[in-house]
VEXDREN-134517 format. One record per residue (C-alpha): residue number from 1; residue in one letter; x, y, z. Coordinates in steps of 0.05 Angstrom, whole numbers. Example, Ala and Ser with C-alpha at 12.3 -4.5 7.8 and 13.67 -1.06 7.14 Angstrom:
! VEXDREN-134517
+-----+------+--------+--------+--------+
:  nr : rest :      x :      y :      z :
+-----+------+--------+--------+--------+
:   1 :    A :    246 :    -90 :    156 :
:   2 :    S :    273 :    -21 :    143 :
+-----+------+--------+--------+--------+
END
This chain:
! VEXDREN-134517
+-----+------+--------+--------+--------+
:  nr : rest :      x :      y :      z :
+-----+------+--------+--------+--------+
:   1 :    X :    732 :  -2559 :  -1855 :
:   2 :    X :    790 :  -2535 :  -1819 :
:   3 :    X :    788 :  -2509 :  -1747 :
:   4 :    X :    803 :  -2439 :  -1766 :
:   5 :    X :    757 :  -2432 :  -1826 :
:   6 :    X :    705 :  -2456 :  -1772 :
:   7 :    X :    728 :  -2399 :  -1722 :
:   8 :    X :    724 :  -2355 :  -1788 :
:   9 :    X :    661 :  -2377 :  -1806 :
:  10 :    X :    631 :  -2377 :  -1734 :
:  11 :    X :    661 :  -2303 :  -1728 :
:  12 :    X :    699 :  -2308 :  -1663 :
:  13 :    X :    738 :  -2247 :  -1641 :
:  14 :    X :    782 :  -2234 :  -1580 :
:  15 :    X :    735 :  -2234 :  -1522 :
:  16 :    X :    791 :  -2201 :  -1473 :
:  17 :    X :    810 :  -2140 :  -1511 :
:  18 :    X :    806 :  -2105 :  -1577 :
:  19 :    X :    776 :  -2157 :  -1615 :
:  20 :    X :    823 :  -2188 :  -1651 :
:  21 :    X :    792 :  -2233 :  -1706 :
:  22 :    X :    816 :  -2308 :  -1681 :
:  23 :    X :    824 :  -2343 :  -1744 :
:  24 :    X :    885 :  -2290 :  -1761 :
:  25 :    X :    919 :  -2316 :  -1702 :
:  26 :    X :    895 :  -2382 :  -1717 :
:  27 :    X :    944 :  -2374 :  -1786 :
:  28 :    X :   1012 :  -2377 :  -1749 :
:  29 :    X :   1062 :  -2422 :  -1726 :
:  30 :    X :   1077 :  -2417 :  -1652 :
:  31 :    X :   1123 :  -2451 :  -1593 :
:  32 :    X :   1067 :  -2422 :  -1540 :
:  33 :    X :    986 :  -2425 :  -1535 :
:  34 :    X :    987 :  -2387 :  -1473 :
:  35 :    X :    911 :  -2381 :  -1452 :
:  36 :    X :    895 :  -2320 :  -1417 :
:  37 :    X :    851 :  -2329 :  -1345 :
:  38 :    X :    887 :  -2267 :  -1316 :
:  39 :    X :    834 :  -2225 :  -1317 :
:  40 :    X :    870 :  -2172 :  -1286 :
:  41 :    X :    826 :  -2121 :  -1281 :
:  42 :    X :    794 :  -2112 :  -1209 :
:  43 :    X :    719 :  -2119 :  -1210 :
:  44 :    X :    706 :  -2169 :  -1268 :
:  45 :    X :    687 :  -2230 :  -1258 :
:  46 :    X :    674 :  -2257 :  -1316 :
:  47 :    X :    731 :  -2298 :  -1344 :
:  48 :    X :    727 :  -2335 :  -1269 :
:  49 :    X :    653 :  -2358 :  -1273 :
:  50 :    X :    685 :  -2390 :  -1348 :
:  51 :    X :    737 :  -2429 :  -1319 :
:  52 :    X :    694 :  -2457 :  -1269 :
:  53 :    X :    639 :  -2467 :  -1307 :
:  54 :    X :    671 :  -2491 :  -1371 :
:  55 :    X :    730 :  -2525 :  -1347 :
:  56 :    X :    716 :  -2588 :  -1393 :
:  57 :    X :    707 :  -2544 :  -1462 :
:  58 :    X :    760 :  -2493 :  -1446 :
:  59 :    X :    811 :  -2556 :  -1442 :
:  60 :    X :    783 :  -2592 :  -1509 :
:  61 :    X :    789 :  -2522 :  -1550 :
:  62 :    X :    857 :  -2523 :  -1521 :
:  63 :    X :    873 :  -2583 :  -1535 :
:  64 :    X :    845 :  -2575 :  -1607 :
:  65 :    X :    886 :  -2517 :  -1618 :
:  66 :    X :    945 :  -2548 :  -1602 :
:  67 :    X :    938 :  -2600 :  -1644 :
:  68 :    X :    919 :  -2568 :  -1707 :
:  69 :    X :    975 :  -2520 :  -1692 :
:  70 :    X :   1019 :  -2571 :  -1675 :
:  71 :    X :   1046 :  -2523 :  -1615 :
:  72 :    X :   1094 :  -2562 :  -1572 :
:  73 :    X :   1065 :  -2515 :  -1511 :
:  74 :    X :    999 :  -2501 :  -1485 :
:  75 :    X :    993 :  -2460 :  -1420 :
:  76 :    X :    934 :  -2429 :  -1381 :
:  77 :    X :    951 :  -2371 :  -1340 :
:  78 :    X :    910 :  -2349 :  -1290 :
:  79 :    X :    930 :  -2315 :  -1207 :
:  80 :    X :    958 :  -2368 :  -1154 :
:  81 :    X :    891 :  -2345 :  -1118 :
:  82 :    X :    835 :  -2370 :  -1160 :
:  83 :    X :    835 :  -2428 :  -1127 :
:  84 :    X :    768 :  -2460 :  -1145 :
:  85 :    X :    793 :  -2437 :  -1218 :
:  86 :    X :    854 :  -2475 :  -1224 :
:  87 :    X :    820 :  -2543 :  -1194 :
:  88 :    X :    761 :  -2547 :  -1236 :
:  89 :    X :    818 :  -2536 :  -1306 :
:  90 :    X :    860 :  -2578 :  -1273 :
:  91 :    X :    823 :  -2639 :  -1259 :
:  92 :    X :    783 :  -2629 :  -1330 :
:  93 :    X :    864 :  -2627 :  -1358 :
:  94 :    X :    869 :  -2698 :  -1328 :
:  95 :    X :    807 :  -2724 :  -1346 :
:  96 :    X :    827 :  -2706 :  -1424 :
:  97 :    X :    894 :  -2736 :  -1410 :
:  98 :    X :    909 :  -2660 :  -1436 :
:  99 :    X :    989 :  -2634 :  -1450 :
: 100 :    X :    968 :  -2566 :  -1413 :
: 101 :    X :   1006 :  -2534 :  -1362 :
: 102 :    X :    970 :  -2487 :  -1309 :
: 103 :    X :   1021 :  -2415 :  -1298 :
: 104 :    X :   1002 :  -2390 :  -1234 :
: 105 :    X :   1011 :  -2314 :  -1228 :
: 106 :    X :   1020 :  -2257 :  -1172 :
: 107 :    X :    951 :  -2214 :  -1172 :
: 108 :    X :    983 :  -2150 :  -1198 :
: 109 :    X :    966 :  -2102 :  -1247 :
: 110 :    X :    963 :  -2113 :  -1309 :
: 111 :    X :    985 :  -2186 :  -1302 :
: 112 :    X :    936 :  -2191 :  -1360 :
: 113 :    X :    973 :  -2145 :  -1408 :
: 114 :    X :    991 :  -2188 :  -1478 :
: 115 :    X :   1061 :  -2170 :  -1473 :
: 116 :    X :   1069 :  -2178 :  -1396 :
: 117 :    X :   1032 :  -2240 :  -1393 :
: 118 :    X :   1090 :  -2271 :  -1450 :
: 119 :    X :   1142 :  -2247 :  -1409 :
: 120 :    X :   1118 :  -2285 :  -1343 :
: 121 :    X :   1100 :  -2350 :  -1372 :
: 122 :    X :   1158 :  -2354 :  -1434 :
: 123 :    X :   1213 :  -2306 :  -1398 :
: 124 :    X :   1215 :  -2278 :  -1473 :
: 125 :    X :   1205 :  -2209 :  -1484 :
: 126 :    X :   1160 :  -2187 :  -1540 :
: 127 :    X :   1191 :  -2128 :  -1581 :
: 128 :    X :   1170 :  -2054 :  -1582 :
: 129 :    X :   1120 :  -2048 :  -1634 :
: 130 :    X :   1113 :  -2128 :  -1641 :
: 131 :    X :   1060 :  -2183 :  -1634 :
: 132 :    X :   1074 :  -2242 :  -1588 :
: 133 :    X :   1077 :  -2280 :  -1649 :
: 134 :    X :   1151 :  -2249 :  -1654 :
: 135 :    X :   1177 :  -2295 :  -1595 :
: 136 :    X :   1130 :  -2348 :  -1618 :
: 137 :    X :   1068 :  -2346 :  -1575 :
: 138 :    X :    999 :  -2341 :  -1586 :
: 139 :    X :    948 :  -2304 :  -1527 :
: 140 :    X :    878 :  -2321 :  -1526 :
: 141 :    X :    826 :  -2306 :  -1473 :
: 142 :    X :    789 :  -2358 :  -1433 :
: 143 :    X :    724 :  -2328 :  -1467 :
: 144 :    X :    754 :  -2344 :  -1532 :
: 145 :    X :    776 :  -2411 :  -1528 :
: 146 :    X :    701 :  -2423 :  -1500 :
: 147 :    X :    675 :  -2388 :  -1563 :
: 148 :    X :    728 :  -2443 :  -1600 :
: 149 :    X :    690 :  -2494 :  -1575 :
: 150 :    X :    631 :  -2476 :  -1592 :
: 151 :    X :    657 :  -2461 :  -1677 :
: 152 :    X :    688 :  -2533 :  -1670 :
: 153 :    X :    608 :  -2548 :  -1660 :
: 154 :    X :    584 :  -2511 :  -1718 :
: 155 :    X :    551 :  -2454 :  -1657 :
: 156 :    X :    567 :  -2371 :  -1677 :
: 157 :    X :    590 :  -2326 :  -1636 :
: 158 :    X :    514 :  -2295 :  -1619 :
: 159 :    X :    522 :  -2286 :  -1546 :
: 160 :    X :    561 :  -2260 :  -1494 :
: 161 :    X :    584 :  -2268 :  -1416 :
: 162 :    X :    599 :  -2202 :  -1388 :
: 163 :    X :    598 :  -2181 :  -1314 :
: 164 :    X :    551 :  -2130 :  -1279 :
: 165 :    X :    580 :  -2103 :  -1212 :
: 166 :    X :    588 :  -2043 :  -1181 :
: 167 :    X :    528 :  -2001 :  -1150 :
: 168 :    X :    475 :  -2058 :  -1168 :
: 169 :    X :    425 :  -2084 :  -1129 :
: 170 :    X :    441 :  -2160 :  -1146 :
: 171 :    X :    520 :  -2158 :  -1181 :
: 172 :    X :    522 :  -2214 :  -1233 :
: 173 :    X :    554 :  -2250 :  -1290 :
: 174 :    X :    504 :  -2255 :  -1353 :
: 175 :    X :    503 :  -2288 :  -1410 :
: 176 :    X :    458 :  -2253 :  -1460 :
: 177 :    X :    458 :  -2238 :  -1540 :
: 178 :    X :    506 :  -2197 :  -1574 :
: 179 :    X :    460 :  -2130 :  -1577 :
: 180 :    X :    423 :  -2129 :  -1520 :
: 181 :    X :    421 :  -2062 :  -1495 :
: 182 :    X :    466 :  -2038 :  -1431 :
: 183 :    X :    395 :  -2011 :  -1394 :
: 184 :    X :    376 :  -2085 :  -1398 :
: 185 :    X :    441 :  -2105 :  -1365 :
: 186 :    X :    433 :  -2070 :  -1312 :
: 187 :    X :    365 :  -2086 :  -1303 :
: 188 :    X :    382 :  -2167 :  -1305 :
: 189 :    X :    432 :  -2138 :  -1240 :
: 190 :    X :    383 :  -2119 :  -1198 :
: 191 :    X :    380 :  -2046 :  -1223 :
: 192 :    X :    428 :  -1985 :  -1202 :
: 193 :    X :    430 :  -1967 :  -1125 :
: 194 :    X :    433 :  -1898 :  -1136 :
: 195 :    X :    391 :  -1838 :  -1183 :
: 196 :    X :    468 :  -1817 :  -1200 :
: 197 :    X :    515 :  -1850 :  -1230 :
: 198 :    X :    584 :  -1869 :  -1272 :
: 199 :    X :    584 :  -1924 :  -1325 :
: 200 :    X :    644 :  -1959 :  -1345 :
: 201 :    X :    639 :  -2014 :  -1400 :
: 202 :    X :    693 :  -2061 :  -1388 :
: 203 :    X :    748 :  -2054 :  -1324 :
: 204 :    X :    757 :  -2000 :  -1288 :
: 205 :    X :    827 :  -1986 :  -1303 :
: 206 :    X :    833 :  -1991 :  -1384 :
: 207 :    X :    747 :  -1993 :  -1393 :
: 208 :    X :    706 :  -1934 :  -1434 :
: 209 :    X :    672 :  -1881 :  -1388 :
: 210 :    X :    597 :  -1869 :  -1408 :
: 211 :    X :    566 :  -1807 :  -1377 :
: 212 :    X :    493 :  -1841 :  -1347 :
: 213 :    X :    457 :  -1800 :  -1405 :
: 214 :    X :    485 :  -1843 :  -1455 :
: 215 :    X :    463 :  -1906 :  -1430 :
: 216 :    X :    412 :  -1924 :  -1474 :
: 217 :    X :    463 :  -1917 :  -1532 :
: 218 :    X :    504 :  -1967 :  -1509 :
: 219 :    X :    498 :  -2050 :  -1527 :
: 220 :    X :    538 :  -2106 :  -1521 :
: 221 :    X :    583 :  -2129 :  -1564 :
: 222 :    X :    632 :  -2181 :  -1587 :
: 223 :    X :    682 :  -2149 :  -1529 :
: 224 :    X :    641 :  -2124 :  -1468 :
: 225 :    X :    670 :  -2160 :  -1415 :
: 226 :    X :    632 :  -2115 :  -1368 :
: 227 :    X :    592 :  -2062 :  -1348 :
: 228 :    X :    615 :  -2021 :  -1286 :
: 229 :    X :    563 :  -1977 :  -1243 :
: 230 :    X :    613 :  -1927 :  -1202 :
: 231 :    X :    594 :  -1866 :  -1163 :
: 232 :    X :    582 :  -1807 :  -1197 :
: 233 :    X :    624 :  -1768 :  -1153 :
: 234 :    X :    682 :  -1815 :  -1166 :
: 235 :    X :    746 :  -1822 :  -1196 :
: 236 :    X :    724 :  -1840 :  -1257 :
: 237 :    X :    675 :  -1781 :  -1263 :
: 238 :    X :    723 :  -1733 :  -1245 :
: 239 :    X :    771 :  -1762 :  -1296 :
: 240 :    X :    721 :  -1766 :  -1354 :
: 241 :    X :    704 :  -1689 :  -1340 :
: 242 :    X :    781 :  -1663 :  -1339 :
: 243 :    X :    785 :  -1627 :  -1413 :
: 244 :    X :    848 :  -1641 :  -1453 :
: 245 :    X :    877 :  -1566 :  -1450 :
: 246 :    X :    858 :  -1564 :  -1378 :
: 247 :    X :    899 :  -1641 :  -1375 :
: 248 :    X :    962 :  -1602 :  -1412 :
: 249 :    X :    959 :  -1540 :  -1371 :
: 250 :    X :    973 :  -1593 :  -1307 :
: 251 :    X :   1026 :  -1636 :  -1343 :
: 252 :    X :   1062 :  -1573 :  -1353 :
: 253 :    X :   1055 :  -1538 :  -1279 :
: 254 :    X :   1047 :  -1600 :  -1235 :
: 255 :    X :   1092 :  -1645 :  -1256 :
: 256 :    X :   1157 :  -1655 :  -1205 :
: 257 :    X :   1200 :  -1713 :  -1251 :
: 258 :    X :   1197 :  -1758 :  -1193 :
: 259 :    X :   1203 :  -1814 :  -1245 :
: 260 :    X :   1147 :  -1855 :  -1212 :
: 261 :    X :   1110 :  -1866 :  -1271 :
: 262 :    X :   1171 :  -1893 :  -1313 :
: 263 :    X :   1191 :  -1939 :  -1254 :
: 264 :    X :   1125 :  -1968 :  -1257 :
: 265 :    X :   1102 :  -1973 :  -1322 :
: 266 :    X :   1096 :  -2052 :  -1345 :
: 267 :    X :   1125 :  -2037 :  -1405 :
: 268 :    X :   1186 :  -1995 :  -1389 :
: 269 :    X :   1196 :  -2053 :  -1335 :
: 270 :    X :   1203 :  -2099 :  -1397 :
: 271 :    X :   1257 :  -2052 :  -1422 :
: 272 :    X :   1212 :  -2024 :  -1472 :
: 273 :    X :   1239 :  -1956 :  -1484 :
: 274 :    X :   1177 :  -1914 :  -1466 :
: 275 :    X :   1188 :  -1867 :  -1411 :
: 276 :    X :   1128 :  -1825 :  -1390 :
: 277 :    X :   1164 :  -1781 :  -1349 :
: 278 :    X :   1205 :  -1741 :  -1395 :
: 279 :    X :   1149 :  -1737 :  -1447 :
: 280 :    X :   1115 :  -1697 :  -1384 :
: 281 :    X :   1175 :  -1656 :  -1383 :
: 282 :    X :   1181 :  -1644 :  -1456 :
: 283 :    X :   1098 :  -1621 :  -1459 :
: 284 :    X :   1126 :  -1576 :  -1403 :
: 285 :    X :   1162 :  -1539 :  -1451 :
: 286 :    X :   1128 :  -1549 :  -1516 :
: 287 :    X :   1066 :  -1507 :  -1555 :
: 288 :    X :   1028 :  -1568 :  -1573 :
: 289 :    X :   1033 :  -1638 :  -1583 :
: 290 :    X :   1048 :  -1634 :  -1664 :
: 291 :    X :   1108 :  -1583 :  -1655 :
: 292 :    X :   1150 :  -1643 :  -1613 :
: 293 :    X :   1133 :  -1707 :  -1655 :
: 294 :    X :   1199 :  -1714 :  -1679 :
: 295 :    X :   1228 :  -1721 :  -1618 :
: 296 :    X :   1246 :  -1795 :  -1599 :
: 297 :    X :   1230 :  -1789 :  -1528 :
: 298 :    X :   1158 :  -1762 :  -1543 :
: 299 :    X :   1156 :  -1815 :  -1598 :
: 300 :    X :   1158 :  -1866 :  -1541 :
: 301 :    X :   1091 :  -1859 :  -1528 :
: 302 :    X :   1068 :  -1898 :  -1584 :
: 303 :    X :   1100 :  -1959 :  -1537 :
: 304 :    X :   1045 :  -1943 :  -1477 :
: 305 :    X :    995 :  -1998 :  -1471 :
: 306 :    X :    935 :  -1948 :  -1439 :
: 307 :    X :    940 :  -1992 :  -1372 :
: 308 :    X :    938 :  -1932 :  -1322 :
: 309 :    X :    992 :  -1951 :  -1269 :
: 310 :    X :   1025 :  -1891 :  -1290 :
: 311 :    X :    966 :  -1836 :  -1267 :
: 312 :    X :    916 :  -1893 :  -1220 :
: 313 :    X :    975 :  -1917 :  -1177 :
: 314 :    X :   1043 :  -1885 :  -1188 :
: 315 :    X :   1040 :  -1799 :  -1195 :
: 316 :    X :   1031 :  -1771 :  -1131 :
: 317 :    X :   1009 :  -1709 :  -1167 :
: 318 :    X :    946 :  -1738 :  -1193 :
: 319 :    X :    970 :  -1722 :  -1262 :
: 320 :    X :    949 :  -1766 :  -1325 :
: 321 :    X :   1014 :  -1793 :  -1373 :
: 322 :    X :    975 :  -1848 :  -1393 :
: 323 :    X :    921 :  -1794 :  -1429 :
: 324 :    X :    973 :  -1746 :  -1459 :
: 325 :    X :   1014 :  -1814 :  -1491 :
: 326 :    X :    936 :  -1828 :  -1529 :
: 327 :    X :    943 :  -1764 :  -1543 :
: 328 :    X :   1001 :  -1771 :  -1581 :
: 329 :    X :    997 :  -1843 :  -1606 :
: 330 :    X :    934 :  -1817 :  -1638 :
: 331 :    X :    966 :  -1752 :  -1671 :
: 332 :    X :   1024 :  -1810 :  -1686 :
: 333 :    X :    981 :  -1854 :  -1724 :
: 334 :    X :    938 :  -1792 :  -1757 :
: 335 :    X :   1010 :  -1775 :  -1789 :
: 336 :    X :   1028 :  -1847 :  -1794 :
: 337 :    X :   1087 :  -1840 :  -1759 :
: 338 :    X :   1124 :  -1903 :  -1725 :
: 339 :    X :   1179 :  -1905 :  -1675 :
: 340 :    X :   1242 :  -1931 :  -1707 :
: 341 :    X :   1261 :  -1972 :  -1659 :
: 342 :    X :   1328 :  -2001 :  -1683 :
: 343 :    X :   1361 :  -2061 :  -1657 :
: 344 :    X :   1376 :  -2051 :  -1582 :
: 345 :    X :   1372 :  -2120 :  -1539 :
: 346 :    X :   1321 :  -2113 :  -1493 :
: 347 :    X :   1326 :  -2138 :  -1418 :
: 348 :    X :   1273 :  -2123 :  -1361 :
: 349 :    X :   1286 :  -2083 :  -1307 :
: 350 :    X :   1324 :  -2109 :  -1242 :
: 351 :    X :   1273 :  -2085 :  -1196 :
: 352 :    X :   1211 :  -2107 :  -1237 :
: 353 :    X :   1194 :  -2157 :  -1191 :
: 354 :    X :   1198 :  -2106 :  -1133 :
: 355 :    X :   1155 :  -2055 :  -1175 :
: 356 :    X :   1096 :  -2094 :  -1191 :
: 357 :    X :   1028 :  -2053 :  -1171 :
: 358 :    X :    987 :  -2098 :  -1127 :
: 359 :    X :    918 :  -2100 :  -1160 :
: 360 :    X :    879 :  -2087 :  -1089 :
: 361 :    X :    920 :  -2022 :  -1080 :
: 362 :    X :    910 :  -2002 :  -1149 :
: 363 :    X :    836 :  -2015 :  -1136 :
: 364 :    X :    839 :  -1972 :  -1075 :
: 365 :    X :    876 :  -1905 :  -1103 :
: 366 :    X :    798 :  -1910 :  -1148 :
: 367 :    X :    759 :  -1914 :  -1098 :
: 368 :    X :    731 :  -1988 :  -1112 :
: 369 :    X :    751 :  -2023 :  -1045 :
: 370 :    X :    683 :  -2032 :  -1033 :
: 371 :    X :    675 :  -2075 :  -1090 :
: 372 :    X :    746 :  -2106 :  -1101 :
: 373 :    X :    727 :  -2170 :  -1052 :
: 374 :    X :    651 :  -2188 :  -1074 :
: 375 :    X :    640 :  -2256 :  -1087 :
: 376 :    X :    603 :  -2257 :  -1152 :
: 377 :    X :    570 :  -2334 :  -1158 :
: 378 :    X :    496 :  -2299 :  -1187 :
: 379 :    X :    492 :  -2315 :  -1258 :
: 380 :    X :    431 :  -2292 :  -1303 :
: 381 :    X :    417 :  -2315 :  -1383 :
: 382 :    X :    376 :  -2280 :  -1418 :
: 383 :    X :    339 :  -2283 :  -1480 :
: 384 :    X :    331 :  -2206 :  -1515 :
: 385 :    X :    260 :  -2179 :  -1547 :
: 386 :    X :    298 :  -2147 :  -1589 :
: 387 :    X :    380 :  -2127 :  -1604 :
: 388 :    X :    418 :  -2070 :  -1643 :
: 389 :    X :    478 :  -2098 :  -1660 :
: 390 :    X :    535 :  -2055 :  -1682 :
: 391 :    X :    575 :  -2069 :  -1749 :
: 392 :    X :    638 :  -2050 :  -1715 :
: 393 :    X :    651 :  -2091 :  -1659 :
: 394 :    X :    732 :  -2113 :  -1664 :
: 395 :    X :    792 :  -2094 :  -1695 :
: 396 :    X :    794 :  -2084 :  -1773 :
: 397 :    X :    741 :  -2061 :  -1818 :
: 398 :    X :    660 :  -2047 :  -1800 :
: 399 :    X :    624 :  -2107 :  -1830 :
: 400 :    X :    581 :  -2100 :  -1884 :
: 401 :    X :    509 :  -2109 :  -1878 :
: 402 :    X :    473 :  -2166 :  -1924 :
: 403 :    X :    402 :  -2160 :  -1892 :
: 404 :    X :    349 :  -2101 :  -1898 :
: 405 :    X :    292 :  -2078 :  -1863 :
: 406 :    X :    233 :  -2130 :  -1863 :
: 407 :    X :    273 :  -2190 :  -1870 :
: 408 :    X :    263 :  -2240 :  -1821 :
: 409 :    X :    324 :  -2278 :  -1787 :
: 410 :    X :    348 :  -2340 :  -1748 :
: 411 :    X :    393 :  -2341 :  -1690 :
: 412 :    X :    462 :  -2360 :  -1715 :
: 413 :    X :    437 :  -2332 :  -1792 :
: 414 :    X :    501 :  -2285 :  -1815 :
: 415 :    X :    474 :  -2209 :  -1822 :
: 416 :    X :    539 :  -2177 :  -1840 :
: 417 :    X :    602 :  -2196 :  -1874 :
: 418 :    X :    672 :  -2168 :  -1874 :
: 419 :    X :    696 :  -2135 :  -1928 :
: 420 :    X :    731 :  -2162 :  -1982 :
: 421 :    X :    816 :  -2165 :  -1966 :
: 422 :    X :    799 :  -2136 :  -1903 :
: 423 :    X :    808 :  -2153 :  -1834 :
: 424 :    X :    749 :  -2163 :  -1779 :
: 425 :    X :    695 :  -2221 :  -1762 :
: 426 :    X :    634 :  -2234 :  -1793 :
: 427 :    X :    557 :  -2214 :  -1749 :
: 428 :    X :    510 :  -2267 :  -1736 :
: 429 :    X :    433 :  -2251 :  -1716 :
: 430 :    X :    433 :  -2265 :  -1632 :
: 431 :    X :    356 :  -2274 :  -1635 :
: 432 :    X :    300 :  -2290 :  -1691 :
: 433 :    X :    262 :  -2233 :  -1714 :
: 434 :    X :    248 :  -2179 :  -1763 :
: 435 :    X :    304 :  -2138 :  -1779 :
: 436 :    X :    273 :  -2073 :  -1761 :
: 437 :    X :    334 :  -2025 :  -1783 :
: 438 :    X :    405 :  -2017 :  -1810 :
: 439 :    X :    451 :  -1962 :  -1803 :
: 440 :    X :    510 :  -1957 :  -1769 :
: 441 :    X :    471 :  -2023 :  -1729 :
: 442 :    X :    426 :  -2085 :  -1749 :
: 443 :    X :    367 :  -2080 :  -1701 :
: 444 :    X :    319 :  -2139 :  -1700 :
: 445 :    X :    252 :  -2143 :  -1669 :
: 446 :    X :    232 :  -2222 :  -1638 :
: 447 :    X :    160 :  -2228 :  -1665 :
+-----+------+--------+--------+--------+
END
């Protein structure tokens, strides 16, 4: 069997984003494997503890990559300042006699970004719109080449590292099964600090917001890379409370077209004709979002990558581009509308190395100094009484359950497939048990 109908089989998605189903990637021809070790958002620690911890496997599902790929590059990319990081890869590169490189990085925000990360280690720039596969590279997360390693051993994806940090008692990295409730989490961290409180699940810049009384709807899946306890008088609580009209009426009276937010945004930096600044000044002016869609500047938006410099680190008016562009990529897609973006050569900015945000600052304008420096080295596994695991868990298509209520499962025993011609990664049980119900989740019961 090949290595990607083992990744397919094994249902590995992207463990550093969205979710991306592997074995698609897995079906391309490339000049770059760039690994991705940025993990660029402040507070996670999870993708470290892996590349410390897994040094040896990361390199041979590199390697193996590489080879069935035949890709003439492979790179790991991780910041010049995770030092214990970039010994343990390198010295398990030259005990495989391994063709990797190590790219060292600035820690700035969002060195982890797809299309930012391509730029740094290839100097190519991926186009508006495009895939790194259009510059011939491939990204894949740390966590995903681990999960690699594991297919290449016949081993599903059932379980998953994640970080806990924030107001805990104990902060940790766990490794627990895909389904195991967020309550639990925080439990295996020592429990919260205080009655009140802010969840975010993943980083603190691009994560989800969950309000505290929806914590015991929440579980892990294929792509928590974290869970984030924050103060509920915080930035992120104020920012999950600010109402969309009340978001608008702002953009239109605050809003002094400094520019800041277009001379920091990574992806105007790359030349990437997004400018967030004069789709604030054209909402100024405008009804509603559907009554300016066809203008190209407000089409733009569909270019923003969600990373927050724009409103966490670069408007002095507190204002939020970064919400109004979703905003309008949504309505965008809704209409399925695309930006024509014609055939004008790109080429970054001069001053992009100048206007890089500094991940500590960007830290500090939410409040999370206090946590940006903790040394994480507590690490918890965990084996669940019971999971719900959801059918939609990466990009594509909700799986399609092939177990009912009663049946009893095996760890690693697929539960759900993807639908026929359609794109996503097929569910494995994380724990034996009884199924105990399926709806929009497959809970099972250990007995």
């Amino acid at each position: 069997m090949s290595l990607k109908d083992k990744v397919r089989d094994a249902g590995v998605a992207g463990c550093g984003g969205a979710g991306f189903p592997t074995a698609v990637k897995l079906g391309g021809t490339y000049e770059y494997l760039i690994v991705n070790g940025v993990e660029c958002e402040p507070l996670l620690r999870t993708d470290r503890y892996i590349m410390r911890t897994f040094a040896d496997r990361i390199v041979s599902a590199v390697s193996a990559v590489q080879k069935e790929l035949a890709i003439p590059n492979a790179v790991i990319a991780l910041k010049h300042n995770y030092t214990e990081e970039i010994e343990s890869l390198e010295k398990a590169i030259k005990k495989a006699g391994a063709s990797i490189a190590i790219h060292q990085l600035e820690s700035f925000y969002p060195a982890g970004d797809e299309q930012t990360l391509v730029y740094e280690v290839t100097g190519r720039i991926v186009p508006p719109l495009g895939i790194p596969g259009k510059v011939g590279a491939v990204v894949d997360n740390v966590g995903t080449m681990l999960a690699i390693q594991d297919a290449l051993e016949d081993k599903p994806f059932t379980h998953k590292y994640l970080t806990v940090n924030g107001d805990v008692a104990k902060p940790a990295v766990l490794r627990v099964p895909v389904g195991t409730s967020f309550a639990k989490c925080l439990e295996l961290a020592g429990g919260t600090l205080n009655d009140q409180f802010v969840l975010v699940s993943g980083g603190p810049a691009m994560g989800r917001i969950i309000k505290q009384e929806d914590l015991e709807k929440e579980f892990v899946t294929k792509t928590t890379s974290g869970i984030l306890v924050l103060p509920a008088d915080g930035y992120h609580a104020g920012y999950a409370d600010m109402k969309v009209l009340h978001m608008l009426s702002r953009a239109r009276s605050a809003c002094i077209q400094c520019s800041f937010c277009t001379q920091l945004c990574p992806r105007a930096l790359l030349g990437h004709p997004l400018h967030p600044h004069k789709v604030m000044r054209r909402m100024a002016v405008s009804a509603d979002i559907p009554s300016v869609l066809d203008d190209p500047e407000i089409q733009g938006a569909q270019l923003c990558c969600e990373c927050g410099v724009c409103e966490i680190y670069a408007c002095p008016m507190g204002l939020q581009p970064r919400r109004i562009n979703g905003l309008i990529k949504r309505e965008m897609a809704a209409r399925k509308m695309r930006l024509n973006i014609g055939d004008t050569e790109l080429k970054p900015d001069a001053e992009r190395e100048m206007r890089k945000a500094p991940s500590k600052k960007l830290a500090g304008r939410m409040g999370l100094a206090p946590y940006y420096d903790a040394d994480i080295k507590a690490f918890v596994e965990y084996q669940a009484e019971e999971v719900s695991i959801p059918l939609k868990m990466t990009v594509g298509a909700p799986c399609v359950p092939c177990v009912k209520a009663g049946d009893m499962v095996k760890t690693g025993d697929v539960i759900a497939q993807v639908p026929e011609n359609a794109l996503g990664a097929r569910i494995h049980a994380s724990i034996d048990g009884r199924v105990s119900a399926v709806d929009d989740k497959i809970s099972i019961v250990k007995e």
